[in-house]
N, C-alpha and C positions, 0 to 999 in steps of 0.2 A: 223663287229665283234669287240667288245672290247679287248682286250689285257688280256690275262686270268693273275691273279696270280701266283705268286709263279710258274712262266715258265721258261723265258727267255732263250729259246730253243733258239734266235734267235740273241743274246749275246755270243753263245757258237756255235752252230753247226757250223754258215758259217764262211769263211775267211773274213776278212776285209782289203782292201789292202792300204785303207785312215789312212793316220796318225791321231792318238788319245792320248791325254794328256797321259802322260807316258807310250805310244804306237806307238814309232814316225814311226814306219815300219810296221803298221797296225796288226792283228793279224791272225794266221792262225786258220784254220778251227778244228773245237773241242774244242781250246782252251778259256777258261772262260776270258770275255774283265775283264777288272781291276777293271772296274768303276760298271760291277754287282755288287749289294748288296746282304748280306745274306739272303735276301727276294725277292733277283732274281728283285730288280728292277732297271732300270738305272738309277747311282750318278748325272751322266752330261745331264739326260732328255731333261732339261731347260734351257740350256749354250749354249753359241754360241758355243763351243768347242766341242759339237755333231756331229760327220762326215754327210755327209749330204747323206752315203748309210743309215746312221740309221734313219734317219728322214722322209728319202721315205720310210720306212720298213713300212706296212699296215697289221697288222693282219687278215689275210683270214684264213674262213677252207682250201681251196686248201696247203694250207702251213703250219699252225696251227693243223689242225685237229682237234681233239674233246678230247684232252688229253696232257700233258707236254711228255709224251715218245713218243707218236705219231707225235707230232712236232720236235722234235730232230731224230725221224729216216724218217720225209719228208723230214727236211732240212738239213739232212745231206746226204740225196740220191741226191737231188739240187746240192748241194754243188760239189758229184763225177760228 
């Protein structure tokens, strides 16, 4: 599965507990990482400075689902 648009469900729902560029204590769960863009994509993609749980991160339906509010209430159910 491709990585849908204008999502980044997955930017926001989970915790991240890797430090990230202007994130040195990772980011908790819900909150929006710094480095999403207003078109919900990520600034540091392509940067070594990408934590490496974001780089394992694989777009599935199991986790994604078929919609951006359907992926933010899978992964934030994960998440609890």
């Amino acid at each position: 599965m491709k990585c849908r648009e204008f999502c980044g469900a997955c930017c926001i729902a989970p915790s991240i507990s890797a430090s990230i560029p202007g994130m040195e204590n990772g980011k908790p769960a819900g909150v929006r990482c710094i480095h999403l863009t207003e078109d919900y994509r990520c600034d540091i993609f392509d940067s070594p400075d990408r934590p490496n749980v974001c780089a394992r991160f694989m777009a599935e339906p199991d986790f994604c689902g078929s919609t951006r509010d359907e992926a933010m209430k899978i992964l934030t159910m994960l998440e609890q």
